[in-house]
C-alpha positions as CSV (number, residue, x, y, z in Angstrom):
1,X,94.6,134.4,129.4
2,X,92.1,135.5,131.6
3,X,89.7,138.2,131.3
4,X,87.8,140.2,134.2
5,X,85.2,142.8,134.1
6,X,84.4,145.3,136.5
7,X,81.8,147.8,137.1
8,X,82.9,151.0,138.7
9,X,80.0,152.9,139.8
10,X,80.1,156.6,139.0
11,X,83.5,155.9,136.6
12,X,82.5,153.4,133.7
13,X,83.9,149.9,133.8
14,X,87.7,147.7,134.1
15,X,88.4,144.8,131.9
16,X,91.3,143.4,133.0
17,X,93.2,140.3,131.1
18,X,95.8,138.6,132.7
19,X,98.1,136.3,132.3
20,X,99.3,137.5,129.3
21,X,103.0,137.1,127.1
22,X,105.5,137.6,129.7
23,X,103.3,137.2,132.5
24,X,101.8,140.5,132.3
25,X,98.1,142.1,133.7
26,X,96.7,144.8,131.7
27,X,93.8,146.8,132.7
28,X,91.9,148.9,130.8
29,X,89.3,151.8,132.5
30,X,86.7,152.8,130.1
31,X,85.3,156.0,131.4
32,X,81.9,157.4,131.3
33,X,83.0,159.8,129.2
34,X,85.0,157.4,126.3
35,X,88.2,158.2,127.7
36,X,90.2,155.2,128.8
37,X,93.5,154.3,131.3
38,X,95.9,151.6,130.4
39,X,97.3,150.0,133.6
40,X,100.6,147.8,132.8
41,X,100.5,144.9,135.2
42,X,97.9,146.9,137.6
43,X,98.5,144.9,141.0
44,X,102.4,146.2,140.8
45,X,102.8,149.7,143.4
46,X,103.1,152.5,141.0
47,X,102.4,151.0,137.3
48,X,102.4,152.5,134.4
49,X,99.5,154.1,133.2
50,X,98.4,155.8,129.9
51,X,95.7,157.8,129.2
52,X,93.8,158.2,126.0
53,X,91.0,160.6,124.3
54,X,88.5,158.5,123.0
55,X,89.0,159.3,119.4
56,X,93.3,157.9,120.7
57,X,91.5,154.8,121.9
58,X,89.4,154.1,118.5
59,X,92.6,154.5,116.9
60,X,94.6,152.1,118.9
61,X,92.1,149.8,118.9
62,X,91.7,150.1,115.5
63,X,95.1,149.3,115.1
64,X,95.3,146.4,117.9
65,X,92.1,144.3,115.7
66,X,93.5,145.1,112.5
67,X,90.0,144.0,111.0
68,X,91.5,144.6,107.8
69,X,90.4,141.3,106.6
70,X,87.9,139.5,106.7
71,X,89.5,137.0,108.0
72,X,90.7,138.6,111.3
73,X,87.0,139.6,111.8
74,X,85.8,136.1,111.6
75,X,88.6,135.4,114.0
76,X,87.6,137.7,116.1
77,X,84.0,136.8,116.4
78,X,84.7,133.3,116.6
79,X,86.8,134.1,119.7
80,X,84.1,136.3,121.4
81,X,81.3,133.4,121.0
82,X,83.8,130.8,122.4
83,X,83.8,133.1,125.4
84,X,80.0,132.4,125.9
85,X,79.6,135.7,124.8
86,X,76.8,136.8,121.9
87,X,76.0,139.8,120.0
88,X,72.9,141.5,119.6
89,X,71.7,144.4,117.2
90,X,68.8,146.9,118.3
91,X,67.3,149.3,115.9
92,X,65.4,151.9,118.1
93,X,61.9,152.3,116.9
94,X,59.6,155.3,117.7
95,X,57.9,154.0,120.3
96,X,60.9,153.1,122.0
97,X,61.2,154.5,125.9
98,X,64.5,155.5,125.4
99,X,64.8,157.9,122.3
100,X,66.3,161.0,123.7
101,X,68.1,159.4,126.9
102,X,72.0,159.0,127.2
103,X,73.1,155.3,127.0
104,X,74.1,155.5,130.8
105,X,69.7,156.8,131.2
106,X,68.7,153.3,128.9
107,X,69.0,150.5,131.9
108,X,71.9,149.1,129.7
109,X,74.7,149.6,132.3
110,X,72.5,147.6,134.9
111,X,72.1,145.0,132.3
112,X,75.7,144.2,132.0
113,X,75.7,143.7,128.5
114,X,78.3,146.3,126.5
115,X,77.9,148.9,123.8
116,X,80.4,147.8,121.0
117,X,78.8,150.5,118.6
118,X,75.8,152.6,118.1
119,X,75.6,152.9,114.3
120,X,74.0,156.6,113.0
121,X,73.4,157.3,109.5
122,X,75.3,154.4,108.2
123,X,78.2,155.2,110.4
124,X,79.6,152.9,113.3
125,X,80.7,154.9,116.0
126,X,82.7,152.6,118.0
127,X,82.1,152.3,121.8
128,X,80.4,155.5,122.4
129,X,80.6,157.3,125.5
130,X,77.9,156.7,128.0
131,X,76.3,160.4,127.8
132,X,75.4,159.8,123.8
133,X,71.8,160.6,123.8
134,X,69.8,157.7,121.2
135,X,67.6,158.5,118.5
136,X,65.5,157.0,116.6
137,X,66.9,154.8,113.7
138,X,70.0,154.5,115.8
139,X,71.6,150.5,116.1
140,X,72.9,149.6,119.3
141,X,75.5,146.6,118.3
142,X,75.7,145.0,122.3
143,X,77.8,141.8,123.0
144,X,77.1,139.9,126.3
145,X,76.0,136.6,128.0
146,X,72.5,135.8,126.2
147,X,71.1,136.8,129.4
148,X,72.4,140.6,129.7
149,X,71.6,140.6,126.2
150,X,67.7,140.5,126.9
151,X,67.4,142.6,129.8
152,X,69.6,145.5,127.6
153,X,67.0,144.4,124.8
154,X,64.2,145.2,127.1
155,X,65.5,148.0,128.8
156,X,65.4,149.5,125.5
157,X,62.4,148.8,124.1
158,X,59.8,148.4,126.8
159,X,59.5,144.6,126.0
């Protein structure tokens, strides 16, 4: 399988994974405003597509990880640091340039790393939508190459 992510200026991003069971493409628009687009086999005139809320897309993706144990969480972050990908966790502090700024206002976007979760109160709101204004005490949980991961870290807080 191989994955591809896009930035679409002005929309949000495209992951696309290819190659998959039955020689299928699957592309998956996360909007700006957490709604998403499934595209069945995108590079085919006239796919299917399905369009979801984003509380339908936590769902299904809920579903799809079934992080019901803890072993399919471990295998699911084993998988994502094989990719050469890392996680990071941000706490915003008070001095922190972007309390009271969207995610899309933080420099995160041009950092390429991605939002998995911004955690509020002691609950994890799964990849929030890009005009979710930060406060203080928030976590941002970001996964990326270690190298996105530190200009998102920066962008956030001044460093």
């Amino acid at each position: 399988m191989q994955i591809e992510e896009t930035v679409l200026p002005g929309i949000g991003k495209r992951l696309t994974f290819r190659e998959l069971e039955g020689h299928h493409s699957l592309a998956i628009v996360v909007r700006q405003d957490g709604s998403r687009e499934l595209h069945l086999n995108p590079d085919k005139p006239k796919s299917p597509v399905l369009k979801l809320s984003s509380e339908e897309a936590r769902l299904v993706g809920t579903s799809l990880l079934n992080v019901e144990s803890a072993s399919a969480a471990v295998d699911l972050i084993t998988q994502t640091l094989q990719a050469g990908l890392n996680v990071d966790q941000i706490r915003i502090p008070d001095d922190s340039p972007c309390k009271g700024k969207t995610l899309r206002e933080t420099g995160i976007p041009e950092s390429k790393a991605s939002v998995l979760s911004l955690i509020r109160g002691g609950k994890s709101h799964p990849n929030p939508p890009m005009t979710e204004k930060i406060g203080v005490g928030d976590v941002l949980i970001l996964v990326g190459p270690e190298d996105d991961l530190k200009k998102a870290r920066k962008a956030v807080l001044g460093e």
